[in-house]
N, C-alpha and C positions, 0 to 999 in steps of 0.2 A: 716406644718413646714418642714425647708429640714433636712434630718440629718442632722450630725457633724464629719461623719465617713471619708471623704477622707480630708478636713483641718488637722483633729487630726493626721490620718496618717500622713501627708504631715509634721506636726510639728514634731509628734515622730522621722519622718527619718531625719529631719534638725539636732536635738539631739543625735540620734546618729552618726551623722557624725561629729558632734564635740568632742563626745567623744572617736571617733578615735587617736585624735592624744596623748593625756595621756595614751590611751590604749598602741599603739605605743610604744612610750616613755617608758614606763615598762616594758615592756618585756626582759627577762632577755637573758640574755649575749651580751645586748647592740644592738639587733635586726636592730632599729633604725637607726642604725650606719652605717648600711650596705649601701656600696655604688652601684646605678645604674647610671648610665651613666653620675660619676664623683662626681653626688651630692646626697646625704643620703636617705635613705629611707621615713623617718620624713621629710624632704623637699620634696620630691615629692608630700607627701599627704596632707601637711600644704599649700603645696603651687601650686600647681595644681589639685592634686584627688580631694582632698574633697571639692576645691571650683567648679570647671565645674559639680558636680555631687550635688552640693547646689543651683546651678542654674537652672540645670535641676528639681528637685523637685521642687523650687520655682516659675521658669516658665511654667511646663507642670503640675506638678500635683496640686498646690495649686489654679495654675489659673483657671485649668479648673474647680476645684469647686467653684471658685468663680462667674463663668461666668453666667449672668443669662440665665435659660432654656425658650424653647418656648412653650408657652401654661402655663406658669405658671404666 
Protein backbone atom coordinates (compact mmCIF):
# COMPACT_ATOMS: atom_id res chain seq x y z
CA UNK A 1 0.00 0.00 0.00
CA UNK A 2 1.31 3.50 -0.64
CA UNK A 3 1.13 5.81 2.29
CA UNK A 4 -1.11 8.83 2.62
CA UNK A 5 1.55 11.14 3.99
CA UNK A 6 2.36 13.65 1.02
CA UNK A 7 -1.76 13.94 -0.16
CA UNK A 8 -2.48 14.63 3.64
CA UNK A 9 0.22 17.01 3.64
CA UNK A 10 -0.67 18.53 0.48
CA UNK A 11 -4.42 18.85 1.92
CA UNK A 12 -3.40 20.28 5.48
CA UNK A 13 -1.29 23.07 3.53
CA UNK A 14 -4.50 23.88 1.02
CA UNK A 15 -6.26 24.46 4.75
CA UNK A 16 -4.06 26.30 5.87
CA UNK A 17 -3.83 28.61 3.40
CA UNK A 18 -7.23 29.41 3.61
CA UNK A 19 -7.17 29.99 6.77
CA UNK A 20 -5.01 32.67 6.07
CA UNK A 21 -7.12 35.24 5.17
CA UNK A 22 -9.61 35.17 8.61
CA UNK A 23 -6.25 34.99 10.29
CA UNK A 24 -5.54 38.09 8.31
CA UNK A 25 -8.63 39.67 8.79
CA UNK A 26 -8.24 39.75 12.77
CA UNK A 27 -5.47 40.95 13.58
CA UNK A 28 -5.74 43.80 15.52
CA UNK A 29 -5.36 47.35 14.68
CA UNK A 30 -6.74 46.54 11.36
CA UNK A 31 -3.28 44.90 9.90
CA UNK A 32 -5.21 43.89 6.87
CA UNK A 33 -5.73 47.27 6.02
CA UNK A 34 -2.36 48.06 5.29
CA UNK A 35 -1.77 49.24 1.99
CA UNK A 36 0.91 47.80 -0.62
CA UNK A 37 1.14 49.04 -3.73
CA UNK A 38 -2.34 50.97 -3.59
CA UNK A 39 -4.31 47.69 -2.58
CA UNK A 40 -4.71 46.13 1.01
CA UNK A 41 -2.93 43.64 2.40
CA UNK A 42 -6.13 41.18 2.61
CA UNK A 43 -6.23 41.72 -1.28
CA UNK A 44 -3.00 40.80 -2.04
CA UNK A 45 -3.30 37.32 -0.18
CA UNK A 46 -7.10 36.69 -1.15
CA UNK A 47 -6.23 37.43 -4.32
CA UNK A 48 -2.95 36.64 -5.39
CA UNK A 49 -0.72 34.87 -2.45
CA UNK A 50 -2.69 32.35 -1.53
CA UNK A 51 -4.00 31.34 -4.76
CA UNK A 52 -0.41 31.05 -6.93
CA UNK A 53 0.89 29.32 -3.77
CA UNK A 54 -2.66 26.81 -3.85
CA UNK A 55 -1.59 25.91 -7.14
CA UNK A 56 1.66 25.33 -6.68
CA UNK A 57 0.75 22.66 -3.75
CA UNK A 58 -1.91 21.35 -5.94
CA UNK A 59 0.11 20.99 -9.05
CA UNK A 60 3.53 20.04 -7.65
CA UNK A 61 2.87 18.49 -4.46
CA UNK A 62 -0.48 16.55 -4.65
CA UNK A 63 0.33 15.61 -8.16
CA UNK A 64 3.39 14.27 -7.68
CA UNK A 65 1.84 11.77 -5.28
CA UNK A 66 -0.55 11.14 -7.30
CA UNK A 67 1.67 10.13 -10.07
CA UNK A 68 1.94 6.40 -10.43
CA UNK A 69 5.61 5.06 -9.56
CA UNK A 70 7.72 2.62 -11.86
CA UNK A 71 8.06 -0.66 -10.64
CA UNK A 72 5.03 -0.60 -8.68
Amino acid sequence: MRPVRKPATGVFLLVVLLAGFPLIASLPNQVGAVRLGGLSLLWWYGGVIAPVLAVLVAGVWLAAAASPREGE
